[in-house]
Structure formats: C-alpha cells, structure tokens
C-alpha positions as CSV (number, residue, x, y, z in Angstrom):
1,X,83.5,13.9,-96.7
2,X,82.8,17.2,-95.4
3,X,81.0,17.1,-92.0
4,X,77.8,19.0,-90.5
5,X,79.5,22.2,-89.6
6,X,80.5,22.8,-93.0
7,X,76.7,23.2,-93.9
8,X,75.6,26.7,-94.3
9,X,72.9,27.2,-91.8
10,X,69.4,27.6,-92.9
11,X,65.3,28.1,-91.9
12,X,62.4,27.2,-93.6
13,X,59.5,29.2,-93.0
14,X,56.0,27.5,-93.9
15,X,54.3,29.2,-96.5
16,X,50.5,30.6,-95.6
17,X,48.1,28.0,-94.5
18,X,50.3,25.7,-93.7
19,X,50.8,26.2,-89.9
20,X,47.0,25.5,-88.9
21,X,46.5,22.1,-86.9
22,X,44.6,19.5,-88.5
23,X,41.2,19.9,-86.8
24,X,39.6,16.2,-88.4
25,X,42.4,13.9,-87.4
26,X,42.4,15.8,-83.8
27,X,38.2,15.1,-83.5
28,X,39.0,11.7,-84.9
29,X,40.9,11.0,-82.6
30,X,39.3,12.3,-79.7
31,X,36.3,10.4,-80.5
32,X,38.1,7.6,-81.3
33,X,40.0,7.8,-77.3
34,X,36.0,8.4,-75.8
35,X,34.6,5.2,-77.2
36,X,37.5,3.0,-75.5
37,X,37.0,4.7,-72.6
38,X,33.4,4.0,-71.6
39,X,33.3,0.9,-73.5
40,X,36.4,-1.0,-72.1
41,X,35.9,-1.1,-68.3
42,X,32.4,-2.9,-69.4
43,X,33.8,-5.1,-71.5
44,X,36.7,-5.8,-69.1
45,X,33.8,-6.1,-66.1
46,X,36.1,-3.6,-64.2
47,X,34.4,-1.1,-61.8
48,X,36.3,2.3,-61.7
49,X,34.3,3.6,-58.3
50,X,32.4,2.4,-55.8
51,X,28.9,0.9,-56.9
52,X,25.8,2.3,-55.7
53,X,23.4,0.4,-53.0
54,X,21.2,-2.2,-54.9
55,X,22.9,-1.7,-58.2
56,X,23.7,-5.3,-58.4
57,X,21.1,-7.9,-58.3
58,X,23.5,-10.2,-56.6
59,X,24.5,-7.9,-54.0
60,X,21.7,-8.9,-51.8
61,X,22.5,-12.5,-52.3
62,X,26.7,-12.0,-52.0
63,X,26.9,-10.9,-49.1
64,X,24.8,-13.7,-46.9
65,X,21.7,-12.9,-44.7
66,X,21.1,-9.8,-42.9
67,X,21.8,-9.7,-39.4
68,X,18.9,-10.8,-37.1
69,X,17.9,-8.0,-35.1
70,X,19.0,-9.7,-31.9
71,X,22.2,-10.4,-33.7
72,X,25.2,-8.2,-32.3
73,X,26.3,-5.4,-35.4
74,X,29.8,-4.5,-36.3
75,X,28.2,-0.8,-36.4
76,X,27.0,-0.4,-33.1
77,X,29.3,-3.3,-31.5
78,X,26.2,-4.3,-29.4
79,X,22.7,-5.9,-30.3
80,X,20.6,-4.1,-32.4
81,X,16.9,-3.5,-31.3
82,X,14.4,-5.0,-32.3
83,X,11.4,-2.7,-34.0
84,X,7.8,-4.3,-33.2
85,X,4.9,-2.8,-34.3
86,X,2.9,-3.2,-31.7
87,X,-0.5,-1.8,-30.8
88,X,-1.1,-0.4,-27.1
89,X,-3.0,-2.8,-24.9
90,X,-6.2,-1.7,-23.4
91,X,-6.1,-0.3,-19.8
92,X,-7.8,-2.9,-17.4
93,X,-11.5,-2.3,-16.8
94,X,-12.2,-1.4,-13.3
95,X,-15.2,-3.7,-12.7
96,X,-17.8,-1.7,-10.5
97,X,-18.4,-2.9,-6.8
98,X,-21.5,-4.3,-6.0
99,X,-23.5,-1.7,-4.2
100,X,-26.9,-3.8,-3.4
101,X,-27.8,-5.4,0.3
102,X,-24.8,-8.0,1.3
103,X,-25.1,-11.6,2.6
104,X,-24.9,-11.9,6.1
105,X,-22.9,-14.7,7.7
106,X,-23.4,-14.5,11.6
107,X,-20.7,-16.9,13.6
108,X,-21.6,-18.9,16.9
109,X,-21.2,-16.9,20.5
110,X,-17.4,-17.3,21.9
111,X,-17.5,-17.1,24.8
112,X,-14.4,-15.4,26.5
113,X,-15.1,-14.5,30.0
114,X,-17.3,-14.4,33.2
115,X,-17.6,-12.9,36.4
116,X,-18.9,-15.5,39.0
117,X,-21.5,-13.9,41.8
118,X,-18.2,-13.5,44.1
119,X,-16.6,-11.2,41.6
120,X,-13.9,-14.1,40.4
121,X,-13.2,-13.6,37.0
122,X,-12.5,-17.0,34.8
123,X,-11.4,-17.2,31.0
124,X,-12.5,-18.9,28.3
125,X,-15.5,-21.2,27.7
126,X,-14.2,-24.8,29.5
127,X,-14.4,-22.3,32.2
128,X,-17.0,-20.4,32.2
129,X,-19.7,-23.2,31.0
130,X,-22.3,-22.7,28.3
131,X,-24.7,-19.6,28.2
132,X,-28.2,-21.6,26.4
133,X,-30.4,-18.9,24.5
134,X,-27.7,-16.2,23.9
135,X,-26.9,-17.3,19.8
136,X,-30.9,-16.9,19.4
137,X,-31.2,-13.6,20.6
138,X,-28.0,-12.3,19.3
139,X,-27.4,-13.8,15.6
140,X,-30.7,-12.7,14.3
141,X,-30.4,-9.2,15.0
142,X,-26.7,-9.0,13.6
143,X,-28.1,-10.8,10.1
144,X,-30.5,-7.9,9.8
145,X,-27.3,-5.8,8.5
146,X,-28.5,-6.3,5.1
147,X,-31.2,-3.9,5.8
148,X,-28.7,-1.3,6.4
149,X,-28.3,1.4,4.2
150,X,-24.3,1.4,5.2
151,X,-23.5,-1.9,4.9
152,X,-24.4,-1.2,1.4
153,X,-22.2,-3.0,-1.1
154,X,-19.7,-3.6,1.9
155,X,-18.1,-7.0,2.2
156,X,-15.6,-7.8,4.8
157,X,-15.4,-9.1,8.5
158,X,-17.3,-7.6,11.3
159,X,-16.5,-8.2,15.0
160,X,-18.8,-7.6,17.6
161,X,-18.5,-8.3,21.6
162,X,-21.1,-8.3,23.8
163,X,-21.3,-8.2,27.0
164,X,-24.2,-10.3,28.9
165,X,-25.3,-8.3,32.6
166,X,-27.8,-10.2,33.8
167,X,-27.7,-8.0,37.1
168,X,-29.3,-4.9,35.2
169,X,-30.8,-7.1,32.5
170,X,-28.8,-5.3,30.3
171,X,-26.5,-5.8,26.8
172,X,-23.7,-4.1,25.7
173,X,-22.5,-3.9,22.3
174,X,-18.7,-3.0,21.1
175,X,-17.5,-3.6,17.5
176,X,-14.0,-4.5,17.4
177,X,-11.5,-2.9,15.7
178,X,-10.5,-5.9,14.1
179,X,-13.2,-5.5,11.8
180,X,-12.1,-4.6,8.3
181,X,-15.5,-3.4,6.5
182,X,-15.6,-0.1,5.0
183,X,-18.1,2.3,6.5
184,X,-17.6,0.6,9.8
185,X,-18.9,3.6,12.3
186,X,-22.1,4.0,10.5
187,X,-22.0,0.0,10.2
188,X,-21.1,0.0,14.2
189,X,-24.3,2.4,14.4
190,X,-26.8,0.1,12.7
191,X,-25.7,-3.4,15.0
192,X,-26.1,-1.2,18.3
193,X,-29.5,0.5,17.3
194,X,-30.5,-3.2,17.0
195,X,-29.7,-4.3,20.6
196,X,-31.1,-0.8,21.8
197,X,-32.7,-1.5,24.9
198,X,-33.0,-5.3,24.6
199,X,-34.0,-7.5,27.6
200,X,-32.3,-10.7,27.9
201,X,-35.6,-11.9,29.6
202,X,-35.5,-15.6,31.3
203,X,-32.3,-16.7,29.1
204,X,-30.6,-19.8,31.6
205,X,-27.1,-18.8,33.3
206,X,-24.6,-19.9,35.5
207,X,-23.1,-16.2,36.3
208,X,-24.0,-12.8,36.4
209,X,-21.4,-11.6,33.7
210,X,-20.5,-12.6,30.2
211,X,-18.2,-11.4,27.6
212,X,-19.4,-13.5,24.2
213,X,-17.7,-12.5,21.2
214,X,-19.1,-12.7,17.3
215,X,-18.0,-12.5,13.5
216,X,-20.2,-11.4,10.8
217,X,-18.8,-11.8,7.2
218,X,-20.4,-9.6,5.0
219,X,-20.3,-10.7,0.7
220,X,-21.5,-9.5,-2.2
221,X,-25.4,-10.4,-2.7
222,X,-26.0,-12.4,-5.8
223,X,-27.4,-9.8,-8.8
224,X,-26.3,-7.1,-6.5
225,X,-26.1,-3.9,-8.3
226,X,-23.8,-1.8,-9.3
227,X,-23.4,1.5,-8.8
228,X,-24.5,4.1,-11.6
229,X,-27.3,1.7,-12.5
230,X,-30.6,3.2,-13.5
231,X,-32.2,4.5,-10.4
232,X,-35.7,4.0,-11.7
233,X,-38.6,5.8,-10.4
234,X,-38.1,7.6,-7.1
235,X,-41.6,7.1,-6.1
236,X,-41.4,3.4,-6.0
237,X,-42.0,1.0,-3.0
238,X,-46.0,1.2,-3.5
239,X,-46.6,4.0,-0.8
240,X,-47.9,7.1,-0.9
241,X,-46.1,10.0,-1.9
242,X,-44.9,12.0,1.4
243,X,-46.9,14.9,1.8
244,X,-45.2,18.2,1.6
245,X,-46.1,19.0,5.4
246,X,-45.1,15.5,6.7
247,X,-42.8,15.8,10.1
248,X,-38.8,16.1,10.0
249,X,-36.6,13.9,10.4
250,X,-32.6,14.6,10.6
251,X,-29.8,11.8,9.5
252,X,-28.0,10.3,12.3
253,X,-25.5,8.5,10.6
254,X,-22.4,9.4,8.8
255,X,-24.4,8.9,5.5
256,X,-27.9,7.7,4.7
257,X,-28.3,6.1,1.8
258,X,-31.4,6.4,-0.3
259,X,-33.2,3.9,-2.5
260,X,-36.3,4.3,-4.9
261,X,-37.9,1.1,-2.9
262,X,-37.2,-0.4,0.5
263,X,-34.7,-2.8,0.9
264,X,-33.2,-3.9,-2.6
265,X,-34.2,-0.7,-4.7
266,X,-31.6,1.3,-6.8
267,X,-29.6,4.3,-5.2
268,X,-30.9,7.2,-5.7
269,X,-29.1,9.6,-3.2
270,X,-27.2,9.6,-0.2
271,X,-27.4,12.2,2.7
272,X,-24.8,13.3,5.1
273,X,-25.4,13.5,8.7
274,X,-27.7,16.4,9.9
275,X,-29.6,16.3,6.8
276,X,-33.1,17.3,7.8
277,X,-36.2,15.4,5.7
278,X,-39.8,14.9,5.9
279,X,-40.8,11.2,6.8
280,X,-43.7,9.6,5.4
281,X,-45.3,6.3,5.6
282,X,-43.1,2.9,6.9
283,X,-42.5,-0.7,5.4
284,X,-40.4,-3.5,6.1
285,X,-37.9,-1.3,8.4
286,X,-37.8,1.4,5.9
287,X,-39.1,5.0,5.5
288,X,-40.6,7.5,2.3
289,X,-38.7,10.9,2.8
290,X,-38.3,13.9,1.1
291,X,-34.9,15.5,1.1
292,X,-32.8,17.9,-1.0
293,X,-33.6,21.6,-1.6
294,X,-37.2,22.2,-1.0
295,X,-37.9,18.6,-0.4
296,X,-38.7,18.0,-3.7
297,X,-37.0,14.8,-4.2
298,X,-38.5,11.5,-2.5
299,X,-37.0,8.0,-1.7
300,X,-36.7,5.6,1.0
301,X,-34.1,4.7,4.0
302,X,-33.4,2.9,6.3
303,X,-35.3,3.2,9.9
304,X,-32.0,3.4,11.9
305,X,-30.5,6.0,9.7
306,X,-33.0,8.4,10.9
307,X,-33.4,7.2,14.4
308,X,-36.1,5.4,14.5
C-alpha cells in the first residue's frame, strides 16, 4: 500500500462561475437568524435592557405604594416636602377707629390731701374729712369732653387733680401724666378752659386746702363714625352761612377739628394751631367758621378750640 507522499501533488482550479458565494442561502439565512432574534426574548419573556418608566401595567402595582410625602426617601435620605396648593390668605382688615364724640365716664373726687388753717398738712381722706359739693361742681364739667373736638374718637383714661383754695376762691387744674389718651395736650386744654375762672362759691369745708383727684374714661360712642365717612353738606347745623366779613378768629389748640354740624356732625377738616377763621353765629358750645384759602370753606368747632 503505497502512502500519501507517493501521490503526485496536484490543484484544482474552479472553472468560471464557480467561485461566486451563494447570495439566496446567505439572505436565507440572514432572515432566517432576524426572526429568532426579535421573536425569542418575547416568547422566552426575557428583557434584554432596562424597561422604560410605565411600560408595564404592573409596574405601578409591583412595587407597593408610593412614599407618603412625609415619608423619609432613599433619594434624599430625609423627608420629602410636602407640595400644597394653597391660596394666600387675605391680609387682616384694619377696622377704622371710631372718630365721633366719646362717652364720658367721670369717677368720684379722691381726695388726697389738705392743708389745715395752721399750715399742717394731712394725707388721705380718713384724714382730711369729706369736702360736700366738690363731685357736683367738678364731674359735670369734665363729662362735657364729648363736646371736644380733640377728644374726638379718643378712648382711654384721663386723670385730672384739682386743687381746691378756698383762700383765693380759686381751682387749679393738672392732668396727670398717667393719662393714656391720645391727643392729651389739646384734651388737657379743653378740661382747663372748662374750670376757667370758676368760683367755688358757698361749697361746705373743713380746711382751706384740698388736693381731690379724678379719672375720666373715655369709649367709643355707640354709631360713632368712622373716619372717611361722607362729610355731608358743610353748611349744615341750621345757621346761617358766615358772612364773608364776619370777625377772626385764630385756633388755639394743637388741632381744631371741624364738623358740618355742631356736636355729632361728620369731619370735614381739621386746622392746626394759628389757623385764622371768620366766626359766625353760636349753638350748643359750637361755632360756623370759614377757614382755608380765601375762607371759602365753612363748618363748625368747638367754642374752646378758638378761645371762646
């Protein structure tokens, strides 16, 4: 048996057309490899990536409730804020003060201290005795505060001392500084121009000197106004208008405040001290002016605010 190497050594060469790849069992194939491809992983149920956010109906369900929002997150290792929609609250109203006359509580006399006719000084009431007559000539006078044009709208406490000289027939007013009303000079003015030479006539006493002390709580009037309310006419009050060559006047308190009728009419104006205006005809403590440029404008004030 002869072996391999005694074979003469030979090529075949392949005739024309016979090298070319066969192109139809290559596309077979190729379609045939495509086909598995897709179809198999869905057939199998085997993802080959990652799958996208909500592609999976039970992906919501899978993976148990969401985090409450005041539930601590593994993304931010704290507590995840809440996100309320909610509107912005109103701003509180700032309800107007009351700018009409206020009520006018007047307190019994204290009295503090007297001076006997030897000059001996004693404290206090036990001491001192009782001093008849003085609540009826004092009380009155302070309750007429609710005609004054700057106790308007005020409310507060208001104390005033007097003290009784029964040697000159004389009464001296001081408002303490205790008192906590606003406006209180102009306020202070209108209790002294009431006591303005006062006589304390045949009023009963032990001693020649007292010191009796008062409070006067000042509220808001019932159906007071408030301010920016319609001033109504300016001519009101039933006078006459104030003629354009009627006498001046000049304000003598801090602020005069003008109405369009005496007492309880709405605010009209209000006039600084100095002011000059022409005064017309009086009622119920109360006086027509004209004021501002030219005097063309016309209300009423108060008596005191104007001296008189």
């Amino acid at each position: 048996m002869g072996s391999d190497r005694d074979r003469p050594f030979s090529v075949d060469l392949p005739r024309a057309g016979e090298d070319r790849p066969a192109w139809v069992k290559v596309g077979v194939i190729a379609a045939v490899g495509f086909a598995v491809g897709v179809a198999w992983p869905r057939i199998a149920g085997v993802r080959l990536g990652p799958s996208a956010p909500g592609d999976s109906p039970s992906a919501a369900t899978s993976a148990g409730p969401a985090p409450r929002a005041s539930e601590p997150t593994a993304a931010t290792g704290g507590t995840a804020p809440a996100v309320l929609a909610t509107a912005p609250s109103a701003p509180p109203s700032n309800p107007a003060a009351p700018s009409g006359p206020p009520n006018v509580v007047v307190s019994r006399g204290a009295i503090l201290s007297c001076k006997t006719d030897d000059g001996e000084a004693l404290k206090g009431q036990a001491a001192c005795g009782q001093l008849a007559g003085i609540d009826n000539l004092v009380q009155p006078r302070i309750r007429r505060l609710k005609e004054c044009s700057a106790a308007e709208g005020a409310t507060g406490k208001l104390a005033v001392t007097f003290g009784v000289d029964f040697a000159n027939n004389r009464l001296n007013v001081e408002v303490g500084k205790t008192s906590n009303v606003p406006n209180l000079e102009s306020i202070a003015g209108c209790v002294k121009h009431e006591f303005g030479g006062i006589s304390l006539g045949a009023m009963e006493h032990d001693h020649p000197r007292y010191t009796v002390a008062y409070t006067a709580t000042l509220t808001a009037a019932d159906g007071a106004t408030a301010p920016g309310s319609a001033p109504g006419a300016a001519t009101g009050g039933g006078a006459t208008p104030v003629a354009m060559d009627a006498p001046t006047s000049s304000v003598v308190w801090e602020v005069a405040i003008v109405r369009d009728a005496p007492r309880t009419g709405a605010v009209v104006g209000r006039l600084q001290r100095g002011t000059k205006v022409r005064v017309g005809q009086g009622q119920e403590n109360w006086y027509r002016v004209r004021y501002g440029g030219n005097f063309v404008n016309e209300g009423w004030v108060y008596r005191g605010s104007i001296g008189r």
